[in-house]
N, C-alpha and C positions, 0 to 999 in steps of 0.2 A: 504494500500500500504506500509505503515511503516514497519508493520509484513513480511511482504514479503519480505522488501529489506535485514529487519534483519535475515531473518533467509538465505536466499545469504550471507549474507556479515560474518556470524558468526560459517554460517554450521552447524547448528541446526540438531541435528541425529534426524532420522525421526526413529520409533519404525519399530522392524524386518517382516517385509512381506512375500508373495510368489517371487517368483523369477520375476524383471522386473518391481516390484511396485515401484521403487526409482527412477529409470529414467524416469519414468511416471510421476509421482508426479512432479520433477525436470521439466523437461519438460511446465508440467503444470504452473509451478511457473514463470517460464523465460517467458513463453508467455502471462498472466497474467502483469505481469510488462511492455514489450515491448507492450501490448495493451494501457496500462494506461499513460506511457509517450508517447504514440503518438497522441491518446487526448491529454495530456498538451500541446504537442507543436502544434497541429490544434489551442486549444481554445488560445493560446497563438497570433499565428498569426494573428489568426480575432479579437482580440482586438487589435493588432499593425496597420493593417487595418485599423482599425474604427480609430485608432486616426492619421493615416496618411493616407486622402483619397486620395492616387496622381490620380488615378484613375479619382475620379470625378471630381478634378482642372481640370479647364478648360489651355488650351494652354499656353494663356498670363498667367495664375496663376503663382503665387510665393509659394515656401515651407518653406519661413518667409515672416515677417512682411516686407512690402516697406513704413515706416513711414514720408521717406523724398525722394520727388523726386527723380527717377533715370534715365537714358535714356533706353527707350527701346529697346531689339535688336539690342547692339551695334556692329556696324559693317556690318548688313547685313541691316536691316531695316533704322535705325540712322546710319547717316556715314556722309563722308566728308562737303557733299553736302546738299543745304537747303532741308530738308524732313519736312513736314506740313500732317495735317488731320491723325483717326485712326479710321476708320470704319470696323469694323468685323462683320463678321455673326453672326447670332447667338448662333450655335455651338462653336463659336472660331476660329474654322479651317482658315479661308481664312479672310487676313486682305487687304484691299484696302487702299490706302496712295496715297499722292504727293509730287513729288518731282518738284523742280522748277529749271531754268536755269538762271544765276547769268544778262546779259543782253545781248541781249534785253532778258524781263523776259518772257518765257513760262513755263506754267504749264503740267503736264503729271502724270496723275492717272493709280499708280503701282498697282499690286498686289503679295501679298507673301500667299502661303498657308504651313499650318502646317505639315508636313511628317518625321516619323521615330525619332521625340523626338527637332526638331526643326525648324528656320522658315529657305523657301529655297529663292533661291536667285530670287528678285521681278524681272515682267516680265510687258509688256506693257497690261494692262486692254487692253480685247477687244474693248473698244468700246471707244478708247484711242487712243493718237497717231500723231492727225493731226493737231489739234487744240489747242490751251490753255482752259486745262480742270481738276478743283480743285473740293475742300470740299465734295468729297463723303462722303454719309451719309446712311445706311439700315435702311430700317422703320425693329420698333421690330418683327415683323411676319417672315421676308428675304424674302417677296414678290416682295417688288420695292428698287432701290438703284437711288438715287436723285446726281446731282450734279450739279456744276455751269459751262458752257460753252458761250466763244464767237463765235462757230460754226455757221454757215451761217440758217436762218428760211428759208425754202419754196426755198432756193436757194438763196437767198440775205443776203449777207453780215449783222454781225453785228456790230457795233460801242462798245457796251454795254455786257457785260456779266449775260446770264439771267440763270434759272434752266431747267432740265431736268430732265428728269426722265426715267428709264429701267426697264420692269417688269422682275421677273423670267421666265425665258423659259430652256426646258429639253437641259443642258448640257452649260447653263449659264446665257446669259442675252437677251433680246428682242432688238429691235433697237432703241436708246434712240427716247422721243417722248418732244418735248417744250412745256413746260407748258404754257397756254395760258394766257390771261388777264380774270380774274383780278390780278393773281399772277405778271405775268411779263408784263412790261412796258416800255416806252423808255428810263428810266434811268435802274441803274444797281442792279439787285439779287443776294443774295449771301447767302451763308451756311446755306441751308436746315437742318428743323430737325423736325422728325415728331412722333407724341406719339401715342398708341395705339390704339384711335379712329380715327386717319389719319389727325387729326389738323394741318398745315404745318406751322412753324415756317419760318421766314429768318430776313436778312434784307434787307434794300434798302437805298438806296438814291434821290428815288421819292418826287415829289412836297409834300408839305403840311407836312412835317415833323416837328421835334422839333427841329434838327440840321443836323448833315455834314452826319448823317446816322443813321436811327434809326432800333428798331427791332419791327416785324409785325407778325400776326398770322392771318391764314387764314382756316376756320372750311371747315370739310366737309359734305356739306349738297344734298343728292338724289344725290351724284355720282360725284357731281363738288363740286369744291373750292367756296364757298361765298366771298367776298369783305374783304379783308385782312382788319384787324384792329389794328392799332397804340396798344401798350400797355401802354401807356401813361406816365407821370409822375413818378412814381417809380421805371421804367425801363430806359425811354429816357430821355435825355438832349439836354443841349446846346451843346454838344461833339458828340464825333462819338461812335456809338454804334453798335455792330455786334456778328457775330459769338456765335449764338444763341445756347445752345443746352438742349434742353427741356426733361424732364424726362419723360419715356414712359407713367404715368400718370396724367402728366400734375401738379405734387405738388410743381415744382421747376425749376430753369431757372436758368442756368450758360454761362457767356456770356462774350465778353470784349468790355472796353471803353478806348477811346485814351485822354487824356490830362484833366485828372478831377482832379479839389485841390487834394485830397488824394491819387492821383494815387503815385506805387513805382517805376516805370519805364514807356518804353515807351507805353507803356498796359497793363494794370492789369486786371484779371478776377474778376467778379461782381457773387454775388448769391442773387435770389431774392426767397419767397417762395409765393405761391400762397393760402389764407384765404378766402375760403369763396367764392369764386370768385375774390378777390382782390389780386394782387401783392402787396407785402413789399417793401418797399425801401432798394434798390441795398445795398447790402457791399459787400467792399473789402475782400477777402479771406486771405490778409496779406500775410505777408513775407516766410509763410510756404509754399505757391503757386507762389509767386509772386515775381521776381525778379528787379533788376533795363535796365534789358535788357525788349522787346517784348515779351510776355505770353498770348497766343490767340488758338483757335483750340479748345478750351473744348469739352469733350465725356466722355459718362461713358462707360463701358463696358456693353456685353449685362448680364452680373450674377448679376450686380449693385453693386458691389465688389472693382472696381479699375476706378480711373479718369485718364484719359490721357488726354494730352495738349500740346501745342508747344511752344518752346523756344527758341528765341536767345541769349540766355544766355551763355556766354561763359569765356574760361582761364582765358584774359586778362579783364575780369572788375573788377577787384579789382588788387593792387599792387602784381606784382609778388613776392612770398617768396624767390625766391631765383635766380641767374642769366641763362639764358637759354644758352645751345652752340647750333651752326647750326641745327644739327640730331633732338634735343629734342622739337626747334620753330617748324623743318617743321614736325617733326609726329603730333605736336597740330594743325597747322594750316591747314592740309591734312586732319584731321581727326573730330569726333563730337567731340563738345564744341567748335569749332572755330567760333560760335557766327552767323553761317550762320542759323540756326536753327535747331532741333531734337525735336522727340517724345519722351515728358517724359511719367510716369507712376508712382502712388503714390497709396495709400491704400484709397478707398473712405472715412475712416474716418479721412482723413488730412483736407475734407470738415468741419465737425463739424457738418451734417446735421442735422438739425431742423426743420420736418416737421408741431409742434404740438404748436408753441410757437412762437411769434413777435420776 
């Protein structure tokens, strides 16, 4: 190609011919070159490609690193108002959330789905609406979507807020079904989370516990739930323990507890890793995850790529830098970080995971 561009660029006399052998040749030469640099710029592109796959990022992806906490979706997902839970499909595309109402408190399970390069604006879940209804959670397949409801059983009233569950059905979701006992009981269920053989994580605050709430796992055997079992000791305490969310292979368990010596705030998330059959003793995830406000809600995404969690974490907990006028208080307190809560979103290796080592 060298040769070529030199003898273009220098005008290289070509030796005397028949008439029409020069434009020929020329000809030749120009087409030659415009062949060759459009190869480079194909093999060019598909290596720009390969090292920028936006393509295969999924939705929620990032095109850097999120090494430190960020809110997610601010303004349309995160916003004013307290937003909790982040259950996506598996593709990505359609994210399920709650938002809550400041008092009396109800619950109400959004949905945002992904169109045209971003998320649109969330709409009442079908099967939403009436009741106070939190912690949607997708088993990894996007077969069933679980969540927690005080909706009436059989037609009577509940006291107590138990699980449900909704299978897939063509064009969205079935008509949730309550999970029966042994799962749910006359105390209270909470935040489903289920790994890929269908083991159904929650918690509860039923008799025979270690304290004010502990978390429970419940196998699936011939088509039902077997007898939920305590995880004992290394998970549960004298404290409240909840909001379980279990890795779809069951290696690892991210969760939060309310009022423990080393907590950083009013709840700090725990990770425990499973050995053997054995769970580890809980730690703190530290101050990279954990703030001095409420931090609960943990999920990974479905790529295993990014952790999301909830936070009341807000402007005013730490001394303001500098003095606020009217305009600048009310857009903070209208808006996310005003402490009411938000969906953050961090790079799963903020975790530090360690499947392979105490």
């Amino acid at each position: 190609m060298q040769t070529l561009l030199q003898d273009l660029r220098y005008g290289v006399r070509l030796p005397a011919r028949k008439p029409g052998f020069t434009v020929i040749v020329v000809r030749q030469i120009i087409t030659a070159v415009a062949v060759l640099l459009f190869t480079g710029l194909v093999l060019l592109g598909a290596r720009g490609a390969a090292n920028h796959p936006a393509q295969s990022r999924a939705p929620y992806g990032s095109n850097r690193p999120i090494t430190t906490p960020a809110i997610f979706a601010e303004g349309v997902i995160s916003t004013g108002d307290m937003e909790l839970n982040a259950a996506f499909t598996p593709d990505g595309r359609t994210l399920y959330f709650t938002r809550r109402t400041p008092r009396p408190q109800m619950w109400f399970i959004l949905v945002s789905h992904f169109r045209n390069g971003r998320w649109g604006a969330p709409e009442m879940a079908e099967f939403s609406g009436q009741y106070s209804d939190f912690d949607p959670i997708i088993s990894p397949d996007g077969s069933k979507l679980f969540f927690c409801s005080n909706r009436p059983v059989d037609g009577q009233p509940r006291p107590d807020f138990d699980i449900w569950v909704a299978e897939k059905a063509a064009g969205g979701w079935g008509a949730p079904r309550h999970l029966d006992a042994p799962v749910n009981t006359k105390a209270a269920e909470f935040y489903p989370s289920v790994t890929a053989d269908g083991t159904l994580y929650f918690s509860s605050n039923r008799e025979g516990g270690k304290g004010r709430g502990d978390i429970y796992r419940a196998r699936m055997v011939d088509g039902k739930y077997a007898a939920p079992e305590n995880l004992g000791d290394a998970i549960n305490s004298q404290y409240f323990e909840g909001d379980p969310f279990i890795a779809p292979d069951e290696s690892y368990l991210v969760f939060v507890s309310y009022g423990r010596p080393d907590g950083l705030g009013d709840g700090d998330l725990y990770i425990s890793y499973r050995r053997d059959g054995v769970w580890t003793a809980a730690k703190n995830l530290g101050p990279g995850i954990n703030s001095s406000a409420l931090d609960f809600c943990p999920v990974v995404s479905p790529d295993g790529k990014y952790f999301f969690f909830t936070s009341e974490r807000g402007f005013a907990d730490a001394p303001l830098p500098g003095r606020r006028n009217f305009d600048q208080l009310l857009k903070q307190i209208r808006g996310p970080r005003n402490g009411l809560g938000d969906i953050y979103q961090v790079d799963i290796g903020a975790l530090n995971l360690n499947r392979t080592s105490p």
